[in-house]
Backbone as a chain_set.jsonl record, in Angstrom:
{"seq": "XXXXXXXXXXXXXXXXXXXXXXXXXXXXXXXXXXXXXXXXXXXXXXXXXXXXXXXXXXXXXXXXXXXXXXXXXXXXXXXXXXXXXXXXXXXXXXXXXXXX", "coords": {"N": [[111.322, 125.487, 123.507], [110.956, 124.768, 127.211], [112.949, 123.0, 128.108], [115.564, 123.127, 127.586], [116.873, 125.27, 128.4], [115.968, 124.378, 131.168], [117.711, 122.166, 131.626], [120.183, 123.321, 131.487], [120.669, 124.63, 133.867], [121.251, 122.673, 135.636], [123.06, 121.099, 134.013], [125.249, 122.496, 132.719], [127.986, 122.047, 132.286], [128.915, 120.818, 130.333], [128.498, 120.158, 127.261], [128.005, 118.185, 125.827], [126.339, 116.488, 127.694], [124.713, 118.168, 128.138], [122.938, 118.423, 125.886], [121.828, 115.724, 125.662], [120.424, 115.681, 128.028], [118.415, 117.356, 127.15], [117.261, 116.012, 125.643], [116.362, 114.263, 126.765], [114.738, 115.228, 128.526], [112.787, 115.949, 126.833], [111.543, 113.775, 125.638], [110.487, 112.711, 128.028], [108.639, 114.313, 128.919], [106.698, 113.798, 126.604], [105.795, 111.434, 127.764], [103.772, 111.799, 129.642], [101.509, 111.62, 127.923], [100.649, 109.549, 127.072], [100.929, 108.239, 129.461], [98.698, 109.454, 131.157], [96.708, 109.012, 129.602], [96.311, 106.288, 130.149], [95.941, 106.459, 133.043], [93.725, 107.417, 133.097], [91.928, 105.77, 131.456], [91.917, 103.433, 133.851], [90.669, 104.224, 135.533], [88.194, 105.208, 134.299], [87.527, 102.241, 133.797], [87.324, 100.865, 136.313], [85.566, 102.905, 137.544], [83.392, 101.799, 136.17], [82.954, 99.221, 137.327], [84.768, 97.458, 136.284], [86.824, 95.441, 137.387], [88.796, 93.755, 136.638], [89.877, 94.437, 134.01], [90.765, 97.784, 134.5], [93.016, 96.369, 136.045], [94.712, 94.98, 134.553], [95.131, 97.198, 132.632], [96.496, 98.901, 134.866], [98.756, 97.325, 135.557], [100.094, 96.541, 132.849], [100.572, 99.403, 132.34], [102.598, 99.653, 134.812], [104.325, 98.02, 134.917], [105.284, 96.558, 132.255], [105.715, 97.858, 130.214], [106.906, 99.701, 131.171], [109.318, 98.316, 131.354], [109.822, 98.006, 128.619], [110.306, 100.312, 127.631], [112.495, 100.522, 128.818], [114.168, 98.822, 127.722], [114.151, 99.626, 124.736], [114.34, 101.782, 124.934], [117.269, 103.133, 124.789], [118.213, 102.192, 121.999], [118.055, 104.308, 120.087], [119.234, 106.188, 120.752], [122.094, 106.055, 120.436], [123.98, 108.07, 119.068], [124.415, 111.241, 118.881], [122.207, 114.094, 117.849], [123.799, 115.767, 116.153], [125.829, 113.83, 115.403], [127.901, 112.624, 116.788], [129.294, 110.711, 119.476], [127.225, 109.23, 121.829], [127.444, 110.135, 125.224], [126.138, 108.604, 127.041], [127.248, 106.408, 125.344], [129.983, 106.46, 125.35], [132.237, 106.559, 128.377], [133.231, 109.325, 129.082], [132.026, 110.613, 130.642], [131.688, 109.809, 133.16], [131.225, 109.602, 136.771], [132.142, 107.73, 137.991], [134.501, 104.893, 138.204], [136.685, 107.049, 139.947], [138.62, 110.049, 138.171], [141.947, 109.273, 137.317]], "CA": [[110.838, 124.809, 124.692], [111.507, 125.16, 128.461], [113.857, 122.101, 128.563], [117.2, 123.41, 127.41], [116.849, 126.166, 129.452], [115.998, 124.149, 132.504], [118.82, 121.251, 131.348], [121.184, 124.699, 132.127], [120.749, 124.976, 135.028], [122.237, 121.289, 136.381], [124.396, 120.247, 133.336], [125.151, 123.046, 131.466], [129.162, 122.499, 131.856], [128.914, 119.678, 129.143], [127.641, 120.367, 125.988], [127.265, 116.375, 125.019], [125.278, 116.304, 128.263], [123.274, 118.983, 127.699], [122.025, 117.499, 124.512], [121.519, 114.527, 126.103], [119.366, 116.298, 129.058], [117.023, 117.947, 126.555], [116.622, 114.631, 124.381], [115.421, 113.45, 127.586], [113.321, 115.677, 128.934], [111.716, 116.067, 125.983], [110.82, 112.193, 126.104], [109.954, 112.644, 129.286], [107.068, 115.364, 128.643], [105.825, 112.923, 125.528], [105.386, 110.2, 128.04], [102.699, 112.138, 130.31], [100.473, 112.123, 126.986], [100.437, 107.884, 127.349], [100.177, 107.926, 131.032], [97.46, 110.186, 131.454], [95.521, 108.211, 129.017], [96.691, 105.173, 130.9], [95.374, 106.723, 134.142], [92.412, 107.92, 133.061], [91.211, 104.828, 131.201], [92.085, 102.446, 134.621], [89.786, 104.7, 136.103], [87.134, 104.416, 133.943], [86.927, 101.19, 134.118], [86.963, 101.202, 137.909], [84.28, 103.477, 137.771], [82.392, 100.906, 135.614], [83.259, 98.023, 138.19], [85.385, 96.2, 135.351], [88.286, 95.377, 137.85], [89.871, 92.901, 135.243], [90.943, 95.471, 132.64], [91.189, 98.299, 135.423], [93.763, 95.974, 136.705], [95.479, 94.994, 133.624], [95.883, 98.206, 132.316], [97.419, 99.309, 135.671], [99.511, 96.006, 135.584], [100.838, 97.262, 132.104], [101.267, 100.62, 132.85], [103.477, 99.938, 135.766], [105.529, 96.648, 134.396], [105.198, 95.767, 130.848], [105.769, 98.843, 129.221], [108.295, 100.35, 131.45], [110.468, 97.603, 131.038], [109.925, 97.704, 127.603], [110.902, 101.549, 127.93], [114.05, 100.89, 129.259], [115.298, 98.231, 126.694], [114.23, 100.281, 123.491], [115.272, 103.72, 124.757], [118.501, 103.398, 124.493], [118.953, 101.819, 121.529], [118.364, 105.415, 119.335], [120.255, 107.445, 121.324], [123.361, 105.709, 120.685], [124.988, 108.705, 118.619], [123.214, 112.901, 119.456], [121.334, 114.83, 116.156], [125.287, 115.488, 115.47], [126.529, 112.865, 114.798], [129.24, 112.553, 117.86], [128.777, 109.578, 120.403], [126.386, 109.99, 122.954], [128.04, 110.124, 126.649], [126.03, 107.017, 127.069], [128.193, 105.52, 124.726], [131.451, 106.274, 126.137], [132.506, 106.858, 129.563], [133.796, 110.094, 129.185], [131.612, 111.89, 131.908], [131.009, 108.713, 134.286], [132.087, 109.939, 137.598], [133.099, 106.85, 138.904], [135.73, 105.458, 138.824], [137.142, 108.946, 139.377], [140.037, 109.702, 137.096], [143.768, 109.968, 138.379]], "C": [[111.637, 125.238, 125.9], [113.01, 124.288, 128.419], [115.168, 122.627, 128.723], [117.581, 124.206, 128.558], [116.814, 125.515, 131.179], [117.692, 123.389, 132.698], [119.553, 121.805, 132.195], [121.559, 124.145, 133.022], [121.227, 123.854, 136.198], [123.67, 120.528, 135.079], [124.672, 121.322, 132.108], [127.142, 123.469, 131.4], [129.765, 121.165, 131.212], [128.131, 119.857, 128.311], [126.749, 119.165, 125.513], [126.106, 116.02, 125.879], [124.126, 116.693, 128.471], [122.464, 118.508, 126.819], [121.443, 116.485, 124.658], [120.333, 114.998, 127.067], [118.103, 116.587, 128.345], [116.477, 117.12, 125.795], [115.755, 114.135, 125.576], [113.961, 113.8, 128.133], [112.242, 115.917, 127.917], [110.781, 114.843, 125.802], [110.283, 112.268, 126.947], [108.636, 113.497, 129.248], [106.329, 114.815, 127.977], [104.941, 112.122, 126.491], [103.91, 110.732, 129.231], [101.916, 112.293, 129.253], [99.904, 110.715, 127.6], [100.18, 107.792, 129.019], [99.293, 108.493, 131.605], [96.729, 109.499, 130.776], [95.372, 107.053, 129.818], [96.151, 105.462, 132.35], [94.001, 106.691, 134.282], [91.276, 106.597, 132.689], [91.118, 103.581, 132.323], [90.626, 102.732, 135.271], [88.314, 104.707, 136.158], [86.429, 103.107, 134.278], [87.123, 100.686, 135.505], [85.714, 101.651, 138.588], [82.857, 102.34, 137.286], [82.274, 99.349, 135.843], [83.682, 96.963, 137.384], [86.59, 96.22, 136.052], [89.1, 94.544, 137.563], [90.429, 94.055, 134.735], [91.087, 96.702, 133.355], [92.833, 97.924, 135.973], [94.88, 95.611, 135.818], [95.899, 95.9, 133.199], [96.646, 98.985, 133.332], [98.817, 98.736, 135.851], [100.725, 96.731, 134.323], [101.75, 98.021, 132.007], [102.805, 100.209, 133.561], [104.396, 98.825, 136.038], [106.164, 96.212, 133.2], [106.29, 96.863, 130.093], [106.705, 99.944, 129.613], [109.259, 99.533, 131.15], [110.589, 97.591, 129.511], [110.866, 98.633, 127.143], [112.484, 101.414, 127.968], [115.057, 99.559, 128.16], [115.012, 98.613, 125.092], [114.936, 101.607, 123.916], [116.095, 104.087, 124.459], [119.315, 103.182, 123.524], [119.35, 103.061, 120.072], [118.909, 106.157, 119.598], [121.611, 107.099, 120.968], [124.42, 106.596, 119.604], [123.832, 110.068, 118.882], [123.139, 112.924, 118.12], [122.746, 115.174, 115.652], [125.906, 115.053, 115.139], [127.23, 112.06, 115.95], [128.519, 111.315, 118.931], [128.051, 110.15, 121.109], [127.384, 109.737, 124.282], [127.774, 109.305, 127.01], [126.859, 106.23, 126.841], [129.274, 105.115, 125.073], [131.368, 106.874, 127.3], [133.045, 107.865, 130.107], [133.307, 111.101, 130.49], [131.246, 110.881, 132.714], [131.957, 109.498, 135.416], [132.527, 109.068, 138.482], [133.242, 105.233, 137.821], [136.411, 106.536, 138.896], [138.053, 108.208, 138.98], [140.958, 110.508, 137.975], [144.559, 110.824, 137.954]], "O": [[112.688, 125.875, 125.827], [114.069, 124.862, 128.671], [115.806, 122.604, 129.776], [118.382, 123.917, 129.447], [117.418, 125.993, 132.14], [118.58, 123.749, 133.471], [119.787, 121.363, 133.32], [122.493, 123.353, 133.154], [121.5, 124.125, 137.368], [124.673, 119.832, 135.237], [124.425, 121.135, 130.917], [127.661, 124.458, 130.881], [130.823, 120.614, 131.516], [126.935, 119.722, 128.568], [125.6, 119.042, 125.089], [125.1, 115.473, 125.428], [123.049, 116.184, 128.784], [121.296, 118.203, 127.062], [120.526, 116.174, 123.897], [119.214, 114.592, 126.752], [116.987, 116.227, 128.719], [115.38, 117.302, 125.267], [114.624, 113.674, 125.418], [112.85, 113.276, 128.215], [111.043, 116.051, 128.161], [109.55, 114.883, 125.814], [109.162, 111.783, 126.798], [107.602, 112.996, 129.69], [105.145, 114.97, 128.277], [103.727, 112.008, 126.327], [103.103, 109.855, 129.539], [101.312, 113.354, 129.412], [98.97, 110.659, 128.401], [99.214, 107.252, 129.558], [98.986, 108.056, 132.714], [95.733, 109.202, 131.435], [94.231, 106.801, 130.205], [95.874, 104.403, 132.914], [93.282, 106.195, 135.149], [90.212, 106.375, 133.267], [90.373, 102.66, 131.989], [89.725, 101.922, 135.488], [87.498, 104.479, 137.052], [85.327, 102.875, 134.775], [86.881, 99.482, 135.415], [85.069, 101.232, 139.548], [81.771, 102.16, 137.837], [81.799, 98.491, 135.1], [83.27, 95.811, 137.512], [87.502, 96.893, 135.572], [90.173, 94.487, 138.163], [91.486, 94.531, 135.149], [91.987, 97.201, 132.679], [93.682, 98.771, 136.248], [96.013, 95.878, 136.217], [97.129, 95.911, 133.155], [97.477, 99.77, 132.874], [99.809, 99.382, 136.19], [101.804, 97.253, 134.604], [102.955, 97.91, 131.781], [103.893, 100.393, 133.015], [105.073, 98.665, 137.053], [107.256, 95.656, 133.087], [107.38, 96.628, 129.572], [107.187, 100.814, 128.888], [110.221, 100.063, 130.594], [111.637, 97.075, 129.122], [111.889, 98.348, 126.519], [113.371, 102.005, 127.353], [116.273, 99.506, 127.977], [115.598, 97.959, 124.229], [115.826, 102.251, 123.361], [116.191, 105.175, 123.891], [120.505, 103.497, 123.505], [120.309, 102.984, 119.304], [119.243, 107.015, 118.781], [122.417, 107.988, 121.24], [125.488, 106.084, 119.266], [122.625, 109.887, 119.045], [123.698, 112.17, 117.323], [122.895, 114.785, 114.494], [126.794, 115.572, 114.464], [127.08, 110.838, 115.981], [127.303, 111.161, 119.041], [128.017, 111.377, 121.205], [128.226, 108.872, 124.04], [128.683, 108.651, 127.521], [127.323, 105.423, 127.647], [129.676, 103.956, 125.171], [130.499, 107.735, 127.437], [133.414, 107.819, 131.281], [133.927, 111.979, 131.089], [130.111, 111.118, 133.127], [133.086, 109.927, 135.176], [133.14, 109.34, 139.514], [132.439, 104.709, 137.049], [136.787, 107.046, 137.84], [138.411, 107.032, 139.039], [140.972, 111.485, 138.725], [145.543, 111.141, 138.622]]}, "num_chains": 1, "name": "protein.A"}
């Protein structure tokens, strides 16, 4: 895939972060499968003057299911395909507080 390769090119002077970059973006490419369906079907029913479920599934989309997003995502990442903590985990690359 492109990812790693792109990863490079902003975090490629951390290995743990790199790994971390391409776990993401790779999530991140999955999730335009679900939101294109999610687009497409609002639309539909837009087109077919159902602006209930038009409106719900936009509602969804753009509340439910991100928040849901953001309190499962993190809970598999919490060690890389190596084994080793994720950078998440520990604070080893946070850049603030800088270190003295």
């Amino acid at each position: 895939m492109a990812c790693r390769p792109l990863a490079a090119i902003f975090v490629s002077y951390d290995a743990a972060l790199l790994e971390l970059t391409t776990t993401a973006y790779k999530l991140y490419a999955l999730c335009y499968l679900f939101m294109g369906f999610a687009i497409y079907a609002s639309a539909f029913f837009t087109a077919l003057n159902n602006g209930l479920v038009s409106a719900l599934i936009s509602f969804l989309r753009t509340l439910v299911f991100q928040v849901a997003a953001v309190i499962a995502l993190p809970l598999p990442s919490a060690s890389t395909a190596s084994g080793s903590p994720s950078p998440w985990a520990t604070r080893s690359h946070a850049w603030w507080p800088p270190r003295s």
